[in-house]
HTML snippet that shows the backbone in 3Dmol.js (N, CA, C, O; Angstrom):
<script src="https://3Dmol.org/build/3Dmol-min.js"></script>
<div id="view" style="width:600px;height:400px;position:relative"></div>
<script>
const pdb = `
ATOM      1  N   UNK A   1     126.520  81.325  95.661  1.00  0.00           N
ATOM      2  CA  UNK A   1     127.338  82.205  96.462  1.00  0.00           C
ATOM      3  C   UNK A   1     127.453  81.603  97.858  1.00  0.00           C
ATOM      4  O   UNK A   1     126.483  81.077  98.402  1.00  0.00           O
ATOM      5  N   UNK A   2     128.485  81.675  98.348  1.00  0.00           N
ATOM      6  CA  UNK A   2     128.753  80.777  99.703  1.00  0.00           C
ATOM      7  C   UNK A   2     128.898  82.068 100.970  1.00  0.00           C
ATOM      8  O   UNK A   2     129.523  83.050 100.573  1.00  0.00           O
ATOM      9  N   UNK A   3     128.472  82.130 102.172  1.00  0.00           N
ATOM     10  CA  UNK A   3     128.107  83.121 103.191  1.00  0.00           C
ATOM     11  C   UNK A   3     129.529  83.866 103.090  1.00  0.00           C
ATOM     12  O   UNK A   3     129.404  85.051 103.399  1.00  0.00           O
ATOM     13  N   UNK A   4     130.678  83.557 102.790  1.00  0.00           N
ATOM     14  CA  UNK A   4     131.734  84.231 102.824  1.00  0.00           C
ATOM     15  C   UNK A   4     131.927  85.310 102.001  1.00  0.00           C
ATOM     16  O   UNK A   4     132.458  86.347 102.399  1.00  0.00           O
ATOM     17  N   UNK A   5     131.345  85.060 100.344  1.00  0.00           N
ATOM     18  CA  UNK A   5     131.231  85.634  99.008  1.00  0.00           C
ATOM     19  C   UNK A   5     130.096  86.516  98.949  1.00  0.00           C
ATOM     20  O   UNK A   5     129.826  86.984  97.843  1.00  0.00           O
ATOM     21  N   UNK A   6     129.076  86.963 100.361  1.00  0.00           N
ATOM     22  CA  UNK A   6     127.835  87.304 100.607  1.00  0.00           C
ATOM     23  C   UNK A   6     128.802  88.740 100.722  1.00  0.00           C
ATOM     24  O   UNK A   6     129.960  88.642 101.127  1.00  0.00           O
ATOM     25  N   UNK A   7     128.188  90.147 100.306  1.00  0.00           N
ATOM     26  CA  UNK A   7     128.303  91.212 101.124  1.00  0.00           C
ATOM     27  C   UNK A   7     128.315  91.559 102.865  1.00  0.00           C
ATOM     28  O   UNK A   7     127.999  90.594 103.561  1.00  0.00           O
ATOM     29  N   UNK A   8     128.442  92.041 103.140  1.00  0.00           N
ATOM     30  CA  UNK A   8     128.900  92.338 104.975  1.00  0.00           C
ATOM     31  C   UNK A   8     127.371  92.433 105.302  1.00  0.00           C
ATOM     32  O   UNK A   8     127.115  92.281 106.496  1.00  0.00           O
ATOM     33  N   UNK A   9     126.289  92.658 104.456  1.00  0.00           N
ATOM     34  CA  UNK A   9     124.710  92.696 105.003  1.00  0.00           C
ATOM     35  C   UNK A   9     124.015  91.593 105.176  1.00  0.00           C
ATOM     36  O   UNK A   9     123.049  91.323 105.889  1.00  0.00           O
ATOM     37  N   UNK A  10     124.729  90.912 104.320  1.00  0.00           N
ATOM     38  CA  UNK A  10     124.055  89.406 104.117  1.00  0.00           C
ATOM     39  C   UNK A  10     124.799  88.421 105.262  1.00  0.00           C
ATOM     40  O   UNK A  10     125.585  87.714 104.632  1.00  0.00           O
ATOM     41  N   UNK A  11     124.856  88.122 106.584  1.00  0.00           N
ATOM     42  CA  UNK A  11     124.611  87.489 107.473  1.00  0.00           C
ATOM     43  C   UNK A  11     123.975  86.779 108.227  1.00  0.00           C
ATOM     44  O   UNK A  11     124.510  86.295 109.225  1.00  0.00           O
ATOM     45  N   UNK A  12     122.653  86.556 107.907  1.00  0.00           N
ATOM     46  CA  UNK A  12     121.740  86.058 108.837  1.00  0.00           C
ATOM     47  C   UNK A  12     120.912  84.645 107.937  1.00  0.00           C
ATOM     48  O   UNK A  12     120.169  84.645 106.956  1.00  0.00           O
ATOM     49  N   UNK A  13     121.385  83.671 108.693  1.00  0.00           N
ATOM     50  CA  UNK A  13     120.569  82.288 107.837  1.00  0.00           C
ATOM     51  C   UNK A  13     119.251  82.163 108.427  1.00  0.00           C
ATOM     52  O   UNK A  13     118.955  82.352 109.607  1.00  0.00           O
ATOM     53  N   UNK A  14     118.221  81.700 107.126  1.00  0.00           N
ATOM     54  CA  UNK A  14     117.302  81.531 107.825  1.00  0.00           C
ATOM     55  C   UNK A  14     116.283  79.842 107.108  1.00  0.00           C
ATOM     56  O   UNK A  14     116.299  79.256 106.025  1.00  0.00           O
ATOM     57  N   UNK A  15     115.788  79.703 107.975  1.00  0.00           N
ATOM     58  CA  UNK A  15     115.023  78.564 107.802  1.00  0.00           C
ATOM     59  C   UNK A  15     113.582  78.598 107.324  1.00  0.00           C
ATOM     60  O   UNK A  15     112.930  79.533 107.790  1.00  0.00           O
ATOM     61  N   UNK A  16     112.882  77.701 106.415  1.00  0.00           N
ATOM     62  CA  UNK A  16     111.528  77.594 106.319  1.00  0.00           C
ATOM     63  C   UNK A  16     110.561  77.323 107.457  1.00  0.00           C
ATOM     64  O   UNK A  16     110.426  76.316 108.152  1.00  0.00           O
ATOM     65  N   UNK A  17     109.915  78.502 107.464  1.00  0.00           N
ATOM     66  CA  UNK A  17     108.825  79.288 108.142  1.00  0.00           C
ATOM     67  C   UNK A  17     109.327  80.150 108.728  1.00  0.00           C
ATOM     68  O   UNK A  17     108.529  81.086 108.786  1.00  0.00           O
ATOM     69  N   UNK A  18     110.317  80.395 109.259  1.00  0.00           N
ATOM     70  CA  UNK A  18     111.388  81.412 109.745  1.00  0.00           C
ATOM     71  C   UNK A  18     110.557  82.832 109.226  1.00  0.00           C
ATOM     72  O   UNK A  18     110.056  82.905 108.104  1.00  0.00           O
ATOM     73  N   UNK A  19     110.499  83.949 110.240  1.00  0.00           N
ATOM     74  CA  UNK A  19     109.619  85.147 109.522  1.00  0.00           C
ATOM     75  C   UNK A  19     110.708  86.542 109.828  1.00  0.00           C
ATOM     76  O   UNK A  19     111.381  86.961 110.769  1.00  0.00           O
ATOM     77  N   UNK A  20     110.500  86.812 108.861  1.00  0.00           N
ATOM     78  CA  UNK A  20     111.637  88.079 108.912  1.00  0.00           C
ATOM     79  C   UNK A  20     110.678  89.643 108.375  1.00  0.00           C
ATOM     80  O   UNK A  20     109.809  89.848 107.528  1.00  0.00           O
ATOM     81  N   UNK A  21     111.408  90.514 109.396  1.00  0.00           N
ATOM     82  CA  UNK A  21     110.594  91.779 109.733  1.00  0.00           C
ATOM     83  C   UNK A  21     111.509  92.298 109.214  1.00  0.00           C
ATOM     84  O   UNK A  21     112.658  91.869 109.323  1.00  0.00           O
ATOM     85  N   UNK A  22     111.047  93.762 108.258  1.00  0.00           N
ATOM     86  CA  UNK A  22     112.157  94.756 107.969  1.00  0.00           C
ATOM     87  C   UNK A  22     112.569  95.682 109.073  1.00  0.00           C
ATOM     88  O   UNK A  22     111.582  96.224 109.570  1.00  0.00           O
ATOM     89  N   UNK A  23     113.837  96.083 109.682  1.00  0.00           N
ATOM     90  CA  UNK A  23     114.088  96.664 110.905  1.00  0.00           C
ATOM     91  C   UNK A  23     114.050  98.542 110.132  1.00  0.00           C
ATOM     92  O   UNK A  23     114.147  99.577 110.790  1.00  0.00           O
ATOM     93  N   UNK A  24     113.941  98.469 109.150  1.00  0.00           N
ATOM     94  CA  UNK A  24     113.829  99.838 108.867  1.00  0.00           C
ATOM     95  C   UNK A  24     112.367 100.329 108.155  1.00  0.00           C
ATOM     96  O   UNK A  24     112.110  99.997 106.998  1.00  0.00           O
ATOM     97  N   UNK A  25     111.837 100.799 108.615  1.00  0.00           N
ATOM     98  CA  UNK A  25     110.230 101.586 108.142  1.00  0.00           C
ATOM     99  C   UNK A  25     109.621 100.598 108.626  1.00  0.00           C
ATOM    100  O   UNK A  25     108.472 100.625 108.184  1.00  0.00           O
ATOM    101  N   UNK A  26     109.826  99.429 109.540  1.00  0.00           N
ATOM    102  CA  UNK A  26     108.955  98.269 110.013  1.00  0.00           C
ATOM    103  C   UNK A  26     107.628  98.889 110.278  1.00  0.00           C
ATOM    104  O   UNK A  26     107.086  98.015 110.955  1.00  0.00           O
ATOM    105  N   UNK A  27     106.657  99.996 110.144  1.00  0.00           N
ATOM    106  CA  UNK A  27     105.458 100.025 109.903  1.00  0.00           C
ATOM    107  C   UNK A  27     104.688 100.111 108.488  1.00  0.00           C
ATOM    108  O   UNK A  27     103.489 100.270 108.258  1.00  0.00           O
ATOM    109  N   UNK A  28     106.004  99.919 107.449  1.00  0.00           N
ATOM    110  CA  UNK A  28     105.723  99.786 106.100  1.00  0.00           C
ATOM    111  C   UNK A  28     104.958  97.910 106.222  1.00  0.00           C
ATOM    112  O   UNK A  28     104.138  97.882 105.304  1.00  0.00           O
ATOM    113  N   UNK A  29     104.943  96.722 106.835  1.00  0.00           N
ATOM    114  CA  UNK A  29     104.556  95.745 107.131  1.00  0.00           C
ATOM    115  C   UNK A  29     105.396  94.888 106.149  1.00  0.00           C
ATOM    116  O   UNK A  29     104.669  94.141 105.493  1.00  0.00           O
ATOM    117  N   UNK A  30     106.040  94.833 106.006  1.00  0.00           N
ATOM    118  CA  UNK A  30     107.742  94.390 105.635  1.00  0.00           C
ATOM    119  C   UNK A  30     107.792  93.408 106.000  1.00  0.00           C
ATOM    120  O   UNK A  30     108.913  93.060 106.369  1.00  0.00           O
ATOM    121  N   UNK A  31     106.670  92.392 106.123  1.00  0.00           N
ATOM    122  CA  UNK A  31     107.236  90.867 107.007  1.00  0.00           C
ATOM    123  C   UNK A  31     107.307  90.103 106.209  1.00  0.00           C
ATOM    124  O   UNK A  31     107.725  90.525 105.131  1.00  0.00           O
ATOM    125  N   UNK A  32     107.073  89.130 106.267  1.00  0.00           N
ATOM    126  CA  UNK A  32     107.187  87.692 105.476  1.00  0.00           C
ATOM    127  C   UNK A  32     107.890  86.278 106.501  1.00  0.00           C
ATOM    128  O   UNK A  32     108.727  86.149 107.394  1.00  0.00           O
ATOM    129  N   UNK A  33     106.909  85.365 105.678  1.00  0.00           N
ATOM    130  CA  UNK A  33     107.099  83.954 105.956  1.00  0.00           C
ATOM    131  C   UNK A  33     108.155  83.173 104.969  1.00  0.00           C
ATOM    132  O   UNK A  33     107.946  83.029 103.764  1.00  0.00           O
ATOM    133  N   UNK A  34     109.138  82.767 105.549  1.00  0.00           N
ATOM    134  CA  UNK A  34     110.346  82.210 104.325  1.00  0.00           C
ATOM    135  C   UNK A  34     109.812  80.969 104.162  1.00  0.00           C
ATOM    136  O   UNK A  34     109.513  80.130 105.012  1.00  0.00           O
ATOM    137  N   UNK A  35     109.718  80.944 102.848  1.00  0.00           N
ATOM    138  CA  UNK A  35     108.964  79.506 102.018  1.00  0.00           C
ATOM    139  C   UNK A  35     110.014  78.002 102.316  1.00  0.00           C
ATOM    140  O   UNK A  35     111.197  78.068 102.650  1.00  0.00           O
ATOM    141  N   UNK A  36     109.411  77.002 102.148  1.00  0.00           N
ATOM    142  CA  UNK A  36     111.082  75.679 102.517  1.00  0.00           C
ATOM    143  C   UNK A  36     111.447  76.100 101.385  1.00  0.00           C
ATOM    144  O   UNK A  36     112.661  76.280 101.489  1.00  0.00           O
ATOM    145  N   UNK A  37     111.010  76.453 100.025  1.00  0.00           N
ATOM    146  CA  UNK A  37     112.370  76.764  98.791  1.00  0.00           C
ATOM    147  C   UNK A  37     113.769  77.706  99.440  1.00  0.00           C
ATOM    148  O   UNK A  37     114.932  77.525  99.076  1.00  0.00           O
ATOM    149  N   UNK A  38     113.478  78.364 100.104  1.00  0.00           N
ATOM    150  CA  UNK A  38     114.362  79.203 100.340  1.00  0.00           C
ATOM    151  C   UNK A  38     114.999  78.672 101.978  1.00  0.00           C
ATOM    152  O   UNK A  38     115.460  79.586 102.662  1.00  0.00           O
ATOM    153  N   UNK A  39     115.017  77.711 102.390  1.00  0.00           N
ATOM    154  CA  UNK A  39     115.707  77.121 103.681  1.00  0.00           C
ATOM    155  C   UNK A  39     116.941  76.704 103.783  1.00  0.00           C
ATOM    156  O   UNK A  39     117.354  75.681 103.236  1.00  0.00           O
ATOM    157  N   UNK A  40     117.702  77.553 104.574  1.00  0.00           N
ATOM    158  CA  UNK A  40     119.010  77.592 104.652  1.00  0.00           C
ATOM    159  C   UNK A  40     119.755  78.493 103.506  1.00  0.00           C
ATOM    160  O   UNK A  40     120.666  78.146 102.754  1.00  0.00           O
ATOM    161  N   UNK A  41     119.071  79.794 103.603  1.00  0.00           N
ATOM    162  CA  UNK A  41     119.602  80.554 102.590  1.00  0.00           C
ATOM    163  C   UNK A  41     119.795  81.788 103.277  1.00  0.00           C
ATOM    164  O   UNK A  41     118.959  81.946 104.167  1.00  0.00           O
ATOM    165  N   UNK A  42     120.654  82.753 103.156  1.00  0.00           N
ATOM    166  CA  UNK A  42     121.175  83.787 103.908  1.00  0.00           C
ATOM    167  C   UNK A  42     120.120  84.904 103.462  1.00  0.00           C
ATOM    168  O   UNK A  42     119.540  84.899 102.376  1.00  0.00           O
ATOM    169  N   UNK A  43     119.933  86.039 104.654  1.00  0.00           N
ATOM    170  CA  UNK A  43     119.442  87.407 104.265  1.00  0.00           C
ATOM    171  C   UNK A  43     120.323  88.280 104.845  1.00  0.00           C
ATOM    172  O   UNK A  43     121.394  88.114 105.428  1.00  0.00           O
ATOM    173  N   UNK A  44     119.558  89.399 104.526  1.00  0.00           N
ATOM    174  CA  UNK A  44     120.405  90.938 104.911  1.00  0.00           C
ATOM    175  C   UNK A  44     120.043  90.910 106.176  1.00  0.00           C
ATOM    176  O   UNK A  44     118.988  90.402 106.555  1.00  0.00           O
ATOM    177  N   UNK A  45     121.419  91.795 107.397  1.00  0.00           N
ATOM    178  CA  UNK A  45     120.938  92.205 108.388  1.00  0.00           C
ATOM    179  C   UNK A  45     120.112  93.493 108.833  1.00  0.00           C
ATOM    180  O   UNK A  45     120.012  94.007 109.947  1.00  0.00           O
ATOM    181  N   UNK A  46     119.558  93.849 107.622  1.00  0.00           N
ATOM    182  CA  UNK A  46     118.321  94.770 107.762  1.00  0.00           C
ATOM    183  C   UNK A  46     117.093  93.618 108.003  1.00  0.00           C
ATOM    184  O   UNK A  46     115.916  93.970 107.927  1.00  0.00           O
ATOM    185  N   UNK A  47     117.392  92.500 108.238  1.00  0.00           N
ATOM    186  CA  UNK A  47     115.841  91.968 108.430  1.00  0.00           C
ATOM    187  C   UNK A  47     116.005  91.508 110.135  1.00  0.00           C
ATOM    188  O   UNK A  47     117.142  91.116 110.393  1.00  0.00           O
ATOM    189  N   UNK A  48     115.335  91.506 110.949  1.00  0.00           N
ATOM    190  CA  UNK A  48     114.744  91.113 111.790  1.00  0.00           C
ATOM    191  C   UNK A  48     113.942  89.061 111.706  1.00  0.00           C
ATOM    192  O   UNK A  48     112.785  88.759 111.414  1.00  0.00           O
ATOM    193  N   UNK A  49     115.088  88.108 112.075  1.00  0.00           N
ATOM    194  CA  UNK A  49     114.669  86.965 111.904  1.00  0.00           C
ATOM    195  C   UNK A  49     114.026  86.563 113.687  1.00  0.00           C
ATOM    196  O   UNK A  49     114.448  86.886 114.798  1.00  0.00           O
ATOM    197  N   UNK A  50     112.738  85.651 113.189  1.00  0.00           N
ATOM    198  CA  UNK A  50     112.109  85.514 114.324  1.00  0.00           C
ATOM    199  C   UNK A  50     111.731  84.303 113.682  1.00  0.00           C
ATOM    200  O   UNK A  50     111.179  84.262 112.583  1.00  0.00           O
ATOM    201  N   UNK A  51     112.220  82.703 114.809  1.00  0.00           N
ATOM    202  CA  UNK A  51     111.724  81.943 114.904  1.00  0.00           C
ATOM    203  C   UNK A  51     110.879  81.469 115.721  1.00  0.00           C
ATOM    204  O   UNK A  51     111.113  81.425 116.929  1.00  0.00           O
ATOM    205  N   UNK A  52     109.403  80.901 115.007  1.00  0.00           N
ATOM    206  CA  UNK A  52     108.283  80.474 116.306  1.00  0.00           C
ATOM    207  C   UNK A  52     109.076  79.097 117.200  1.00  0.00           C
ATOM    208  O   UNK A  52     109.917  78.235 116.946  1.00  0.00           O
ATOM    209  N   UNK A  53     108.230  79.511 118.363  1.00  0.00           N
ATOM    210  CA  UNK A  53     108.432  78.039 119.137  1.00  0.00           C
ATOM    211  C   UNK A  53     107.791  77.050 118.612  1.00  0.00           C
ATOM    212  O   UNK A  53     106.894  77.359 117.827  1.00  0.00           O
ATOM    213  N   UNK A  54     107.974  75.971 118.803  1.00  0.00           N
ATOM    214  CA  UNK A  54     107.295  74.460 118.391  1.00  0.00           C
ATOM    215  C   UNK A  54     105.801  74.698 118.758  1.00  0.00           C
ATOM    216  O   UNK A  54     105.133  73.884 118.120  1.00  0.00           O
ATOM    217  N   UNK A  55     105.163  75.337 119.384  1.00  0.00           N
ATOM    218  CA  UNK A  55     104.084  75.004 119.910  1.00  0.00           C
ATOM    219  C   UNK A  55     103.075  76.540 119.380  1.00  0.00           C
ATOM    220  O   UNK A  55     101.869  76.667 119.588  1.00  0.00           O
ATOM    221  N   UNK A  56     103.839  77.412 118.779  1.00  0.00           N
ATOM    222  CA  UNK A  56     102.869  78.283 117.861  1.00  0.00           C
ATOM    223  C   UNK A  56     103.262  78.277 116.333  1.00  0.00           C
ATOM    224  O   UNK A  56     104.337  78.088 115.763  1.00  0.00           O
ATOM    225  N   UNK A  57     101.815  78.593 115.824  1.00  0.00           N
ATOM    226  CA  UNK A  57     102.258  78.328 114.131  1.00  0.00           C
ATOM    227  C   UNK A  57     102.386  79.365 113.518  1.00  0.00           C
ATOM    228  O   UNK A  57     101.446  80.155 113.433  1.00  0.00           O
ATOM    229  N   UNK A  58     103.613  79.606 112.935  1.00  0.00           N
ATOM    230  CA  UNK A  58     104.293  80.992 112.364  1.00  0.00           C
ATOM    231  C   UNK A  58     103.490  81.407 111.007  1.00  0.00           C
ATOM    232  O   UNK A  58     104.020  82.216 110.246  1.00  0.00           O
ATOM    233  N   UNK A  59     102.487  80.973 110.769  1.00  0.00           N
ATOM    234  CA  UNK A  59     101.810  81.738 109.998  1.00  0.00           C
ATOM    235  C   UNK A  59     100.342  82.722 111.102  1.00  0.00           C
ATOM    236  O   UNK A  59      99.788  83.750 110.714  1.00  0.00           O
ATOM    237  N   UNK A  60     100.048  82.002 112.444  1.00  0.00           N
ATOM    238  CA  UNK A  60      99.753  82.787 113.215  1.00  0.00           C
ATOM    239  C   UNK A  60     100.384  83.892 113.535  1.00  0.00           C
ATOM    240  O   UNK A  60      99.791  84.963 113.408  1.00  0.00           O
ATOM    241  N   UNK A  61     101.858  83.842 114.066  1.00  0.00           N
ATOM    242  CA  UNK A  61     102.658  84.649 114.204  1.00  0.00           C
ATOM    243  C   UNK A  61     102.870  86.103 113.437  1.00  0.00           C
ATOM    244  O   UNK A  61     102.922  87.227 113.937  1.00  0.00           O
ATOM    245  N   UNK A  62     102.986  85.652 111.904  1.00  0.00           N
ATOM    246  CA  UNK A  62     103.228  86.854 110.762  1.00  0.00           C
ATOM    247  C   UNK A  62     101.755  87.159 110.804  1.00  0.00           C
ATOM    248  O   UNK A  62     101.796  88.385 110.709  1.00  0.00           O
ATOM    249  N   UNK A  63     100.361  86.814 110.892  1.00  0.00           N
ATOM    250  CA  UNK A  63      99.513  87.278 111.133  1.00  0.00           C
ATOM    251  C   UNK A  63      99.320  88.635 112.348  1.00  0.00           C
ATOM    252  O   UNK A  63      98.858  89.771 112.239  1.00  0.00           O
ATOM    253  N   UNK A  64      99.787  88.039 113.245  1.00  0.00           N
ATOM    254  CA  UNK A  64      99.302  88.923 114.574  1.00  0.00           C
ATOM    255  C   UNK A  64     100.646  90.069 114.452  1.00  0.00           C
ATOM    256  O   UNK A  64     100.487  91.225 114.845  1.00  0.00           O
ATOM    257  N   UNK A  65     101.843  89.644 113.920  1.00  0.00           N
ATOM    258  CA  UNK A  65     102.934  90.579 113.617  1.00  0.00           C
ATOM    259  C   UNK A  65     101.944  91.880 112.740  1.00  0.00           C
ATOM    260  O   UNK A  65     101.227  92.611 113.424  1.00  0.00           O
ATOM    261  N   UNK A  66     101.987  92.015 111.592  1.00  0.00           N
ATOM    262  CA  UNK A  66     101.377  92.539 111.011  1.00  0.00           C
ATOM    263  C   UNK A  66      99.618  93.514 111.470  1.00  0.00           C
ATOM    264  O   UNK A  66      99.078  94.410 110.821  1.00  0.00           O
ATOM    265  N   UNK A  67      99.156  92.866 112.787  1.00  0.00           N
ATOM    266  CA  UNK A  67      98.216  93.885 113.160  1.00  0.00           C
ATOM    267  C   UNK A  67      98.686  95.344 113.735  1.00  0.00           C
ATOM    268  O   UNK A  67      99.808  95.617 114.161  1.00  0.00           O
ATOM    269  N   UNK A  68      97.564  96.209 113.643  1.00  0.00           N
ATOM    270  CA  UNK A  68      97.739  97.665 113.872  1.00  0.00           C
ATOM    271  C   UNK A  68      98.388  97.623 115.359  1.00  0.00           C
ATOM    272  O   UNK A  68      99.329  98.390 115.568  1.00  0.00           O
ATOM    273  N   UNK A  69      97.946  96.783 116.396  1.00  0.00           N
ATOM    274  CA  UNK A  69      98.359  97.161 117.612  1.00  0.00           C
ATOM    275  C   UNK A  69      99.838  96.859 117.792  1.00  0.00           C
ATOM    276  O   UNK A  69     100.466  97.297 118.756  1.00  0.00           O
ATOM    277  N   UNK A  70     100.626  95.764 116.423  1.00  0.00           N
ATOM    278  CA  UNK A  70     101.951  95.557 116.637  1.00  0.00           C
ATOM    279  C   UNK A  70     102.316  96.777 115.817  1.00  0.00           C
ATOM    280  O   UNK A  70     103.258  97.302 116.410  1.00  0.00           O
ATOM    281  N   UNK A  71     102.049  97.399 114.850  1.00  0.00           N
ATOM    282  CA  UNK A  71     102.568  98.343 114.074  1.00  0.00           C
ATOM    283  C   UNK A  71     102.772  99.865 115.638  1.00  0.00           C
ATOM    284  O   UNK A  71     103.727 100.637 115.723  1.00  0.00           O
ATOM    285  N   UNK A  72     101.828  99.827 116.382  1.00  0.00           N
ATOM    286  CA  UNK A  72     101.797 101.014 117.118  1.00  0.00           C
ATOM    287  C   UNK A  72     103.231 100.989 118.460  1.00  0.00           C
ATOM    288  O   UNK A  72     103.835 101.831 119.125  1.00  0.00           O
ATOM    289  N   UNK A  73     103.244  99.395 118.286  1.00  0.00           N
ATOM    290  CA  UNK A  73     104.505  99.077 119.271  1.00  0.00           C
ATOM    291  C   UNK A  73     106.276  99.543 117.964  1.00  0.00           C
ATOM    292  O   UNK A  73     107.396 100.055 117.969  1.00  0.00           O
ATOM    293  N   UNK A  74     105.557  99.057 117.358  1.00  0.00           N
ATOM    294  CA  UNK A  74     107.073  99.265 116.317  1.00  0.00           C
ATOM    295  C   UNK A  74     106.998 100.968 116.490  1.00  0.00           C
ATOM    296  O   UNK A  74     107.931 101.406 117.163  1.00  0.00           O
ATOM    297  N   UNK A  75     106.313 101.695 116.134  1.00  0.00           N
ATOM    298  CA  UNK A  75     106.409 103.079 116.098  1.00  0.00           C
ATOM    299  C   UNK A  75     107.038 103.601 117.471  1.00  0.00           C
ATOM    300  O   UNK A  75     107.969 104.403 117.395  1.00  0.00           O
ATOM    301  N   UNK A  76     106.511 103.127 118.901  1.00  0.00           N
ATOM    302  CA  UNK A  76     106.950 103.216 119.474  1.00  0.00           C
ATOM    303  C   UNK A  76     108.492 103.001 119.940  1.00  0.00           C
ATOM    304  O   UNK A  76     109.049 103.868 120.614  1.00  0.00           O
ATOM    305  N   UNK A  77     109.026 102.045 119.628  1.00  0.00           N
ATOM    306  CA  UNK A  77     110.639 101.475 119.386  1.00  0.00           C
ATOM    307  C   UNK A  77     111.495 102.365 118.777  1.00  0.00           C
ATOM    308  O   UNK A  77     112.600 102.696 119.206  1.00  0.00           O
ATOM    309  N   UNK A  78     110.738 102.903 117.352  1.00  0.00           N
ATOM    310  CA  UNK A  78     111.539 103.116 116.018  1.00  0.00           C
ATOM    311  C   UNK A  78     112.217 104.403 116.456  1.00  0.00           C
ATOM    312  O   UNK A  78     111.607 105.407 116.824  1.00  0.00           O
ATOM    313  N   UNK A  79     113.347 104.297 116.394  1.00  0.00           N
ATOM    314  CA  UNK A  79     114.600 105.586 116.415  1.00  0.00           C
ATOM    315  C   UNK A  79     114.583 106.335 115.132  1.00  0.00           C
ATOM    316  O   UNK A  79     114.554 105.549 114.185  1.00  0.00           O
ATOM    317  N   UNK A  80     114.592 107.852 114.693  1.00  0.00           N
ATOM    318  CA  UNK A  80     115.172 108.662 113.618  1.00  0.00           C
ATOM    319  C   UNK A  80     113.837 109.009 112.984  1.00  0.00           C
ATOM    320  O   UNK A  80     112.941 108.230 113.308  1.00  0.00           O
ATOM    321  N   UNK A  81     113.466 110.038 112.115  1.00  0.00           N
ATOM    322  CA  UNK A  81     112.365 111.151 111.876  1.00  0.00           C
ATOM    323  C   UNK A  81     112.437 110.478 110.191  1.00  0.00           C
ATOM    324  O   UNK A  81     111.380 110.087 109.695  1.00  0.00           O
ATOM    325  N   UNK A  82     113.607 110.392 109.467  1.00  0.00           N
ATOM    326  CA  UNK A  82     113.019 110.647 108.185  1.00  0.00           C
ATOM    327  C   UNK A  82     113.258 108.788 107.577  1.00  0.00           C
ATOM    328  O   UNK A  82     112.943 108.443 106.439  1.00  0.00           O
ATOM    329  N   UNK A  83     113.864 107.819 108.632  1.00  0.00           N
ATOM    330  CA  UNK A  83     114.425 106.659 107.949  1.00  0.00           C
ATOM    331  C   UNK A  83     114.128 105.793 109.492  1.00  0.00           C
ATOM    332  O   UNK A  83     115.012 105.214 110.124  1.00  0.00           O
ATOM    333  N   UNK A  84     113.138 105.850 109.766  1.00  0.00           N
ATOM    334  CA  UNK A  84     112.566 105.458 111.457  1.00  0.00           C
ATOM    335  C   UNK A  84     113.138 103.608 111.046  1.00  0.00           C
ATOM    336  O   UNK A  84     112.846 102.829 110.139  1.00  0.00           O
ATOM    337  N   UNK A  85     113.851 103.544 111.987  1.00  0.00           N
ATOM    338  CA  UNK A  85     114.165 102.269 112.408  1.00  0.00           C
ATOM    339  C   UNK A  85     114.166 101.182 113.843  1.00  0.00           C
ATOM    340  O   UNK A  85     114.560 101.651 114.911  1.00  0.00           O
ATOM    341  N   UNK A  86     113.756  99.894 113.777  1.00  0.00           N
ATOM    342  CA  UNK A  86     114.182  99.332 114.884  1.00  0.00           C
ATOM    343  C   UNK A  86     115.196  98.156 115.172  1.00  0.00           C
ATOM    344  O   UNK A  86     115.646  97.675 114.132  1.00  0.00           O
ATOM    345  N   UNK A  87     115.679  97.557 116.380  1.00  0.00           N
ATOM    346  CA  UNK A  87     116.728  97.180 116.569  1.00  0.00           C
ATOM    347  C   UNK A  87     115.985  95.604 116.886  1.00  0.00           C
ATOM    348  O   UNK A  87     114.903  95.362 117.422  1.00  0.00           O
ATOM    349  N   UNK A  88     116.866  94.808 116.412  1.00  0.00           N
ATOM    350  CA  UNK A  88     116.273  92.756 116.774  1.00  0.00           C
ATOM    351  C   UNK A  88     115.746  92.889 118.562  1.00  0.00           C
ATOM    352  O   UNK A  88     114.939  92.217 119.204  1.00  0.00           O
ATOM    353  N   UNK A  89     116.358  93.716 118.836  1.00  0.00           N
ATOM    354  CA  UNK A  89     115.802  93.591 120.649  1.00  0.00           C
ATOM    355  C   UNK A  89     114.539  94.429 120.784  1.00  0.00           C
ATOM    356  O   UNK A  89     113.877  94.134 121.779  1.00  0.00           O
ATOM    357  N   UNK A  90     114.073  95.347 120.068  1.00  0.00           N
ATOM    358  CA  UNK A  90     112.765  95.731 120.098  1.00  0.00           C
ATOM    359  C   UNK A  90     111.985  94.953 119.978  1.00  0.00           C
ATOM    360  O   UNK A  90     111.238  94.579 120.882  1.00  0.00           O
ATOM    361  N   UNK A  91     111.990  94.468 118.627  1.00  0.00           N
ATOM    362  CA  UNK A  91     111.444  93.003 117.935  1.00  0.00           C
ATOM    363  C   UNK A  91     110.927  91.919 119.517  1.00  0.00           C
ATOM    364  O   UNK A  91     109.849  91.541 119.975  1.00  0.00           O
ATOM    365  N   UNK A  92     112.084  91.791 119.832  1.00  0.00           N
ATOM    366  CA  UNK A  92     111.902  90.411 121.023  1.00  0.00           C
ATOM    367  C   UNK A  92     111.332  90.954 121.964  1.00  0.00           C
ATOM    368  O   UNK A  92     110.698  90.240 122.741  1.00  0.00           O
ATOM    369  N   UNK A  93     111.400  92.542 122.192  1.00  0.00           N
ATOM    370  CA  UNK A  93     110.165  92.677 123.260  1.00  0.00           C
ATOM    371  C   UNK A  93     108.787  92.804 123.186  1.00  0.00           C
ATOM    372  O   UNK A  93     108.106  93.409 124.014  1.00  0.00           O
ATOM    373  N   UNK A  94     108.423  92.306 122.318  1.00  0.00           N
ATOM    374  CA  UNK A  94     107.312  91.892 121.214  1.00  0.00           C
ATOM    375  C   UNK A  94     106.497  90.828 122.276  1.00  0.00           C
ATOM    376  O   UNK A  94     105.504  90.212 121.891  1.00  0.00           O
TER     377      UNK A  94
END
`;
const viewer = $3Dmol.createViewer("view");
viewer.addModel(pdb, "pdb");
viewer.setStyle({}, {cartoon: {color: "spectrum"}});
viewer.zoomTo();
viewer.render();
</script>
């Protein structure tokens, strides 16, 4: 399927090690590390893509993503009572 033939959700390319957060129930811990099998392959814009800098290692990253004190910041962010969501700019104030 070529990014054009993708549904209107599927926008966002991402790269191996590339870590993508779910922007909806993001205290469900919805993260993940994109494997190189999957590099240069599109996701939904329900995910939250976050690339490390050169100089931290993104399996540190999805580590410390995933602790309670980042889950208490996502809660904090998350907009709506029954389908709590957050926005890629919450994320970056991370």
């Amino acid at each position: 399927m070529t990014g054009s033939e993708a549904p209107s959700r599927a926008r966002k390319l991402v790269q191996a090690y590339d870590i993508i957060i779910s922007t909806c129930r993001p205290t469900r811990k919805a993260i993940a590390v994109v494997p190189e099998h999957l590099h240069g392959q599109i996701c939904s814009t329900g995910f939250s893509v976050i690339r490390a800098k050169e100089n931290i290692n993104p399996l540190y990253l999805h580590f410390a993503l995933r602790l309670d004190s980042t889950m208490e910041q996502f809660r904090k962010f998350a907009t709506g009572s029954s389908y709590p969501a957050i926005l890629d700019s919450d994320v970056e104030k991370l």
